[in-house]
Backbone bond lengths (Angstrom), bond angles and torsions (degrees), N, CA, C in turn:
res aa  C-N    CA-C-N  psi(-1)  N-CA   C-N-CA  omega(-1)  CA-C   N-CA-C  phi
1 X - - - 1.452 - - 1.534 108.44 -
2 X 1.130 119.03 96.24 1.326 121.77 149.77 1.912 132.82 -7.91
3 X 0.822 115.43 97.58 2.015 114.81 -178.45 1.974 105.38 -53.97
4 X 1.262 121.10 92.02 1.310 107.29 174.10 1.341 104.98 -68.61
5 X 1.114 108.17 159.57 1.937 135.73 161.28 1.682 110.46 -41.46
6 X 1.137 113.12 110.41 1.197 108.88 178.25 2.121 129.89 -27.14
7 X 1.028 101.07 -62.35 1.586 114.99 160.38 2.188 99.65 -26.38
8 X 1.311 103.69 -54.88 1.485 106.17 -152.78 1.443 81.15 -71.64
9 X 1.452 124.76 -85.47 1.291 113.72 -153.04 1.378 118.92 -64.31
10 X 1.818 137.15 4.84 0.839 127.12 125.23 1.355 130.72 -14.52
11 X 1.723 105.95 -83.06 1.330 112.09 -157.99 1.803 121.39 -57.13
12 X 1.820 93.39 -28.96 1.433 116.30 -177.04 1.675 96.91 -64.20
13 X 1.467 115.60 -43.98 1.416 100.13 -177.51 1.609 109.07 -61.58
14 X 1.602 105.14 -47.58 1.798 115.44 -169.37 1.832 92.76 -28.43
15 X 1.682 107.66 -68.55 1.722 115.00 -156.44 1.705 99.42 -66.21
16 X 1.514 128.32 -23.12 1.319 105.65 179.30 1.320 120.33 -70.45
17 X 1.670 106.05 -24.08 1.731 112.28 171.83 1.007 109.67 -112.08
18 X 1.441 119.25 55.53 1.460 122.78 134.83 1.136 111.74 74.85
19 X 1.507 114.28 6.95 2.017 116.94 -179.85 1.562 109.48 -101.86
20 X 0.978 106.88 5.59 1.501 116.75 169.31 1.335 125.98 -137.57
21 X 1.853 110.60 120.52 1.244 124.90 -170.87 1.393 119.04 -42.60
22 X 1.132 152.31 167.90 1.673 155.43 122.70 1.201 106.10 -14.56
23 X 1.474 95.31 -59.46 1.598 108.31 -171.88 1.091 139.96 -60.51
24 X 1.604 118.24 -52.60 1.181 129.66 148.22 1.799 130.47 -51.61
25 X 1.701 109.01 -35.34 1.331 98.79 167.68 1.536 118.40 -73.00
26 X 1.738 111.27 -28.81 1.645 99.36 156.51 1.411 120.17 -25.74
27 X 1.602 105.12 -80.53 1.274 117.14 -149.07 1.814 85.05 -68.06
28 X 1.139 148.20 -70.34 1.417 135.56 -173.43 1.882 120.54 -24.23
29 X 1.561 91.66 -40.90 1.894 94.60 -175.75 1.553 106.63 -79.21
30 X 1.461 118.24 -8.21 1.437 111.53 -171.43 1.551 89.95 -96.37
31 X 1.687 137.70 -43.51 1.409 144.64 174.89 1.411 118.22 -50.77
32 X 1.368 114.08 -7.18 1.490 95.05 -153.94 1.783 83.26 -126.69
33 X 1.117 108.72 118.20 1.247 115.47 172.46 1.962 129.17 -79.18
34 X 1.436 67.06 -29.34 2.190 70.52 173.83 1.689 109.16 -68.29
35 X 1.090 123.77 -11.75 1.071 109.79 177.97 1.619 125.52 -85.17
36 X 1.394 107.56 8.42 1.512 132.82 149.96 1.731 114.36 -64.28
37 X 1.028 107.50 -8.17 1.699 124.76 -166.27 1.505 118.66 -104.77
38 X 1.626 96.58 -46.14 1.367 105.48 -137.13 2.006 95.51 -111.58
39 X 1.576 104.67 -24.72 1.446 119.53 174.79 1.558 107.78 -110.70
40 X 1.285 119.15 133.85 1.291 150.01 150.92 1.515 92.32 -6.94
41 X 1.966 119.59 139.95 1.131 95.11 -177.78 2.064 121.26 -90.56
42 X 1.200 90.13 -22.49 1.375 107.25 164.47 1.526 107.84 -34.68
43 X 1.576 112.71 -68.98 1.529 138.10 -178.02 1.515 103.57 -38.53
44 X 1.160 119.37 -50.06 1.774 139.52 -162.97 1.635 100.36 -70.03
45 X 1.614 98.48 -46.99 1.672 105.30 -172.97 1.620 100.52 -60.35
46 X 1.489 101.05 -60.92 1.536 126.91 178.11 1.853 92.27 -18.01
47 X 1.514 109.99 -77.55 1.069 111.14 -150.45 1.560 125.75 -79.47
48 X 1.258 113.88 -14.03 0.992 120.69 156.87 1.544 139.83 -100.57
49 X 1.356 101.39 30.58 1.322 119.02 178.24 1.479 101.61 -117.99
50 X 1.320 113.94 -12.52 1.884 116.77 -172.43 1.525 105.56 -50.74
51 X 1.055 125.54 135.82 1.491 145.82 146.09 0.821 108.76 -41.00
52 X 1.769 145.83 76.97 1.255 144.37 175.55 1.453 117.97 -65.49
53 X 1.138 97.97 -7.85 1.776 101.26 178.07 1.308 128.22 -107.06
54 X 1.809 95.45 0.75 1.540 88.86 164.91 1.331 99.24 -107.60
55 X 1.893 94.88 -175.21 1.483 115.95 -151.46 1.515 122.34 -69.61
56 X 2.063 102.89 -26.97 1.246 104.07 171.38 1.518 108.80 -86.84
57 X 0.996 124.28 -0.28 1.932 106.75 -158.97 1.660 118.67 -49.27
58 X 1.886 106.62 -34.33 1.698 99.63 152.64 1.402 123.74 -32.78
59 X 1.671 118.77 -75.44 0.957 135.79 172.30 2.325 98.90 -23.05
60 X 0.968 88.93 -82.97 1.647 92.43 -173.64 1.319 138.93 -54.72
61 X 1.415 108.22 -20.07 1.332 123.13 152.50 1.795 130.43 -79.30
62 X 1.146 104.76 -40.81 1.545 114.41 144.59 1.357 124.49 -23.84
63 X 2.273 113.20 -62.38 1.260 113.92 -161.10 2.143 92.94 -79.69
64 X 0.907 109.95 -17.24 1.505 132.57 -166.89 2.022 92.51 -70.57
65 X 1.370 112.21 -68.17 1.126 107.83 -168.93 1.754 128.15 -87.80
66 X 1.376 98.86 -5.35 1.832 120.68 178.53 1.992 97.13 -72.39
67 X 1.311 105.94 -14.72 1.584 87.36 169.40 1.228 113.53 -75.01
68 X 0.995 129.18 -35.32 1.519 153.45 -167.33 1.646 103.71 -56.56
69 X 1.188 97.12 -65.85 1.651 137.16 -174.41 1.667 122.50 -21.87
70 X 1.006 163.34 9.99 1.238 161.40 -149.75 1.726 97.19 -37.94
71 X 1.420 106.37 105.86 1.577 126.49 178.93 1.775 113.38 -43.70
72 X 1.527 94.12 -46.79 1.421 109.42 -171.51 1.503 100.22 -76.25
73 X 0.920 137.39 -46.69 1.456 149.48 174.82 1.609 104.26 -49.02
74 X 1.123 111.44 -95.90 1.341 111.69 157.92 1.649 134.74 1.32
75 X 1.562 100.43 -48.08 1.489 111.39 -177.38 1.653 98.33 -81.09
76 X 1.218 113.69 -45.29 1.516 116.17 -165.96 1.544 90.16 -61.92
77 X 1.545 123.21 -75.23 1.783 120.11 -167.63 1.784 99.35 -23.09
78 X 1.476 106.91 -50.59 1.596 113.37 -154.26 1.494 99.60 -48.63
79 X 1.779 105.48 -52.07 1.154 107.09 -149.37 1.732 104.93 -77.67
80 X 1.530 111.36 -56.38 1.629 117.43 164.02 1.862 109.99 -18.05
81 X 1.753 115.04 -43.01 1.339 105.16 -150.70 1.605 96.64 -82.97
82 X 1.812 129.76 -38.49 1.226 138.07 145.00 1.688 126.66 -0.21
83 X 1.732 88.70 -56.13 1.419 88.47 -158.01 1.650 89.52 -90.09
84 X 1.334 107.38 -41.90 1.818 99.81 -170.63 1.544 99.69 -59.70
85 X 1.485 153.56 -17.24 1.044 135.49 -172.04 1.470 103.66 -85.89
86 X 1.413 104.96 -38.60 1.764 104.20 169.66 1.450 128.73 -58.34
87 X 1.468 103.77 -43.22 1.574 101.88 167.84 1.188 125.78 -80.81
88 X 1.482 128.66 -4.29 1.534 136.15 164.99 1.436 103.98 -99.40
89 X 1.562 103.42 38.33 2.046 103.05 167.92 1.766 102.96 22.89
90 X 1.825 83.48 90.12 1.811 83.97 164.87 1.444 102.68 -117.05
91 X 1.267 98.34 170.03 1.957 98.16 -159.88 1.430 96.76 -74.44
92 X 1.681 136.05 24.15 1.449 113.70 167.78 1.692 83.47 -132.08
93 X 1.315 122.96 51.25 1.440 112.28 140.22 1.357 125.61 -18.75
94 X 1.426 119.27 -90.07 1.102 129.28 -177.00 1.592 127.57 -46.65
95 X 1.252 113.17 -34.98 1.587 121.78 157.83 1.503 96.61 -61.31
96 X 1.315 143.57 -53.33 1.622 136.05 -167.28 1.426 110.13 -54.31
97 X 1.742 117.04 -45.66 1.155 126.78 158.76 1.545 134.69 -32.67
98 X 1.642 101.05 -45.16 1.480 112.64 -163.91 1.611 81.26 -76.47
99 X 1.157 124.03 -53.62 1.663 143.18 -166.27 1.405 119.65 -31.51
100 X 1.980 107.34 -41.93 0.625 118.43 163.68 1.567 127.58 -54.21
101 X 0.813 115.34 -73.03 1.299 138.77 173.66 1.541 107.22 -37.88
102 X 1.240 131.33 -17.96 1.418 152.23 173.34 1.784 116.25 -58.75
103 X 1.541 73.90 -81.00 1.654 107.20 155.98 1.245 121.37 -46.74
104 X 0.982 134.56 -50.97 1.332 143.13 171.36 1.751 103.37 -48.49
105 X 1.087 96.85 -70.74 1.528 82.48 179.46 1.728 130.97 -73.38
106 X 1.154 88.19 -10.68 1.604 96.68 163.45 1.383 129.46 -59.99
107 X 1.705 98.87 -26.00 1.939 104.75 154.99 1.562 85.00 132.29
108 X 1.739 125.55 1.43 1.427 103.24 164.63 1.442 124.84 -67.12
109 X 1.316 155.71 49.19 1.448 166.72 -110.74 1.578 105.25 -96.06
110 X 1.595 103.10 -2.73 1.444 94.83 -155.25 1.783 82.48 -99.28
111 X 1.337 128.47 1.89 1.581 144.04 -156.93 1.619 104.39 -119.03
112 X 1.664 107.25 8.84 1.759 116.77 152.72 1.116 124.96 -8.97
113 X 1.558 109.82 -76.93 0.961 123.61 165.35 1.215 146.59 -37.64
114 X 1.426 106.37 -67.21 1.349 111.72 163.22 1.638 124.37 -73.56
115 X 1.138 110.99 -15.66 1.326 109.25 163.82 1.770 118.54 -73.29
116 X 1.170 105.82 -63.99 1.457 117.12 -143.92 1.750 78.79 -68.29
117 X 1.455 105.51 -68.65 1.507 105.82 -167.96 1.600 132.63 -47.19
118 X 1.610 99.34 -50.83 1.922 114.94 -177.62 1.727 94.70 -83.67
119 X 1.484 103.63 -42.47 1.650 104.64 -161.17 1.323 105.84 -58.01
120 X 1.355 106.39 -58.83 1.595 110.35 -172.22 1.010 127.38 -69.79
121 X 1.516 106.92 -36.08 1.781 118.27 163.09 1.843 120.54 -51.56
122 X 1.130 97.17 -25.52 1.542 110.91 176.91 1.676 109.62 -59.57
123 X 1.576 87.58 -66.07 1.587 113.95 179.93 1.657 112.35 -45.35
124 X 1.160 90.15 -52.17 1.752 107.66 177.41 1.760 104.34 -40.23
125 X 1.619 104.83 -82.33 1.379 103.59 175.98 1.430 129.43 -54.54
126 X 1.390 121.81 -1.18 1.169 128.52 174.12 1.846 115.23 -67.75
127 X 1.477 97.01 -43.72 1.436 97.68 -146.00 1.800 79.36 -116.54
128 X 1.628 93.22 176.03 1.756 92.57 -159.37 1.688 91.25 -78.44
129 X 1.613 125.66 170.57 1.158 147.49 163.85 1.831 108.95 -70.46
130 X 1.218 110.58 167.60 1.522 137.48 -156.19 1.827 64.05 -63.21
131 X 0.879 156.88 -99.62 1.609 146.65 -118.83 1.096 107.09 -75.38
132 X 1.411 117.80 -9.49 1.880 107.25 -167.82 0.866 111.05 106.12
133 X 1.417 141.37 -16.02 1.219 138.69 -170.41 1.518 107.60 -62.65
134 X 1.318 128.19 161.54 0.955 122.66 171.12 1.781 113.28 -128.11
135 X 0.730 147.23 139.56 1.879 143.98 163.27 1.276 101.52 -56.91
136 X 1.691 131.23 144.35 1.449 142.11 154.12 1.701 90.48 -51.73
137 X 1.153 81.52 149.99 1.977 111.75 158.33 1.703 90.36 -33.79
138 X 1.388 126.58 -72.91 1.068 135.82 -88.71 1.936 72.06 -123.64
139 X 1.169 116.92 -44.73 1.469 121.31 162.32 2.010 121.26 -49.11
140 X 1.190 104.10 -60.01 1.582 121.08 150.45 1.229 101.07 -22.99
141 X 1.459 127.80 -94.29 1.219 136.62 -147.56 1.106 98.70 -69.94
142 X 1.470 147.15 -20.15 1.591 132.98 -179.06 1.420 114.07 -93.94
143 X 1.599 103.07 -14.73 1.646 103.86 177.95 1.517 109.46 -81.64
144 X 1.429 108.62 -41.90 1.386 118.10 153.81 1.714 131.72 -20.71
145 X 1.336 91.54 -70.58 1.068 127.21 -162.68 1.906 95.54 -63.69
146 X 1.505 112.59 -51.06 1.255 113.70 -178.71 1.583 109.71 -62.59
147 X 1.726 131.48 -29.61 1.327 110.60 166.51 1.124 124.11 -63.37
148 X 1.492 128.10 -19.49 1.351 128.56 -161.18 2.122 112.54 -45.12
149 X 1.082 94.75 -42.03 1.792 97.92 -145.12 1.650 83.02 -73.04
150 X 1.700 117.10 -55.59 1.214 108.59 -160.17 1.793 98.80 -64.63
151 X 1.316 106.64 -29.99 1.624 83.58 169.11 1.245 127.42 -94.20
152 X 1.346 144.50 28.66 1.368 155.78 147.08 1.684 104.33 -65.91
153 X 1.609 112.91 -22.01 1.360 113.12 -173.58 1.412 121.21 -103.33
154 X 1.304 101.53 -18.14 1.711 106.14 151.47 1.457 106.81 -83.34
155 X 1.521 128.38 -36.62 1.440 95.81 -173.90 1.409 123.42 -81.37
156 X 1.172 128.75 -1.39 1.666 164.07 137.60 2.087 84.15 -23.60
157 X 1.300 111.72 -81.33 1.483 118.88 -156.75 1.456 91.67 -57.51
158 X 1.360 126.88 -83.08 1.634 113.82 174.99 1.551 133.09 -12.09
159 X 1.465 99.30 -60.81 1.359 117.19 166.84 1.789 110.13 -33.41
160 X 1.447 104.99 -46.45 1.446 108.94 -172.17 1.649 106.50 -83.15
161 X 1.085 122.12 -51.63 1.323 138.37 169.98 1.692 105.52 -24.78
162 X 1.552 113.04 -63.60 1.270 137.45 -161.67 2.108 87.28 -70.83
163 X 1.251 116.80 -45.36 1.144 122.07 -172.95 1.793 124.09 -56.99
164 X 1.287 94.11 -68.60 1.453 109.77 141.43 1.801 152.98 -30.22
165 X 1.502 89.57 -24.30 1.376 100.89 -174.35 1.824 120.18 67.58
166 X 1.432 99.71 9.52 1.980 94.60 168.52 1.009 118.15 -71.38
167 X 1.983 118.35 -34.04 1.457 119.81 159.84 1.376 127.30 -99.55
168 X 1.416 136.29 94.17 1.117 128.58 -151.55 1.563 103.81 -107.17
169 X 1.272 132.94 135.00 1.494 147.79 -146.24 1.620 87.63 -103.70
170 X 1.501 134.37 105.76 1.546 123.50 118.93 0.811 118.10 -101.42
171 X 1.615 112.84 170.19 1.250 136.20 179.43 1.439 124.00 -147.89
172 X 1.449 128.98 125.59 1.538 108.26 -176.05 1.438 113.18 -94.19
173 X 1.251 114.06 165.30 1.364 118.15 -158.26 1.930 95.24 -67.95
174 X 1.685 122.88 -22.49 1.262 113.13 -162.19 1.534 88.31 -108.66
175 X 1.553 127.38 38.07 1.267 114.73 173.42 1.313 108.69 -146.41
176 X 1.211 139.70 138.85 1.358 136.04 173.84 1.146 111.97 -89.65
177 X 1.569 137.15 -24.16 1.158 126.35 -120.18 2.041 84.87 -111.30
178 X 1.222 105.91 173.60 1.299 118.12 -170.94 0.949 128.47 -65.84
179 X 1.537 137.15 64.97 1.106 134.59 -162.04 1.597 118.25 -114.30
180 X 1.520 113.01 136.69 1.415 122.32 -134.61 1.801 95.76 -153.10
181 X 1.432 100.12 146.39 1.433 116.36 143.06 1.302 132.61 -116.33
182 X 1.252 116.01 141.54 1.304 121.09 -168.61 1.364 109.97 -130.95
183 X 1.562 95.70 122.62 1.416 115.72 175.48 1.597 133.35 -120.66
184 X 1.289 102.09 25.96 1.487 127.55 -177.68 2.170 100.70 -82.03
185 X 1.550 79.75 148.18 1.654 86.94 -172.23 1.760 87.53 -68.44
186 X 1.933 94.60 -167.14 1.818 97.57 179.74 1.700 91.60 -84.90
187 X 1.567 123.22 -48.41 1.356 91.95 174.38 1.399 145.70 -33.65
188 X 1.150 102.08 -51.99 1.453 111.47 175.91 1.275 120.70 -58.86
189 X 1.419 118.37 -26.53 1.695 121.44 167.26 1.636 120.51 -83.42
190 X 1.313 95.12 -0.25 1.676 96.96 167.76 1.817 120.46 -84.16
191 X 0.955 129.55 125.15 1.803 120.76 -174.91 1.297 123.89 -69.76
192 X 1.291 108.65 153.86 1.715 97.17 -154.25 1.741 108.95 -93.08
């Protein structure tokens, strides 16, 4: 597999998570000339010949750009971009929260914390209690709202973890699920 140019496998990550239009990665794969260089030429024809207007062309640009792709790579950008939107208070906090807790069970284990504790606690106040009760909107969002900071400070520690290389992100191409090394002391796996 070829090392693309940072810019490229960017953008390929941007359209695999859904932050980049059809449309716009059209018009980007027809603008960008290095990618005459940098992709297979078959691959290049492949991709700029896609039918952007039909229903699969995701589907086909996907199987087109996953050669490219480093799985493990990929997972780490995903996960790094998660946490920096959470700790730079983005207006879907609380979805980052639930997210956590997602992830977590997806087999990231080293995201305990922020899962089991902020994630679930989120979830918790979301939905009504053992009686039915339910929280106002307006109750929700402040109970919410009160995990945020202490969990901006675990996802702060990950952030570093992920930085560092103590938690290092693979993934095999026939597995989705969260698979990781961990090289953090036992302190550091205790929550703060």
């Amino acid at each position: 597999m070829q090392d693309l140019p940072f810019f490229v496998k960017h953008k390929f990550f941007e359209f695999l998570n859904d932050e980049e239009s059809i449309d716009n990665f059209e018009k980007w794969s027809y603008e960008t000339t290095i990618l005459t260089d940098v992709l297979e030429k078959e691959d290049y024809l492949n991709l700029i010949s896609v039918d952007f207007c039909r229903s699969n062309t995701k589907h086909e640009i996907v199987k087109i750009i996953n050669k490219y792709i480093d799985a493990s790579e990929y997972g780490l950008w995903k996960l790094k971009n998660i946490l920096t939107d959470f700790v730079n208070i983005s207006e879907n906090s609380q979805d980052i929260l639930f997210k956590f807790y997602e992830l977590y069970c997806d087999g990231y284990y080293f995201l305990d914390c922020l899962g089991l504790r902020y994630g679930l606690s989120a979830i918790a106040n979301a939905e009504p209690n053992e009686y039915g009760d339910k929280l106002s909107i307006e109750e929700q969002s402040k109970a919410i709202d009160d995990l945020i900071p202490e969990a901006i400070i675990e996802a702060q520690r990950v952030l570093t973890w992920l930085e560092t290389r103590k938690i290092e992100i693979v993934k095999r191409d026939d597995d989705d699920r969260g698979l990781f090394i961990d090289r953090r002391t036992e302190a550091e796996k205790q929550p703060i």
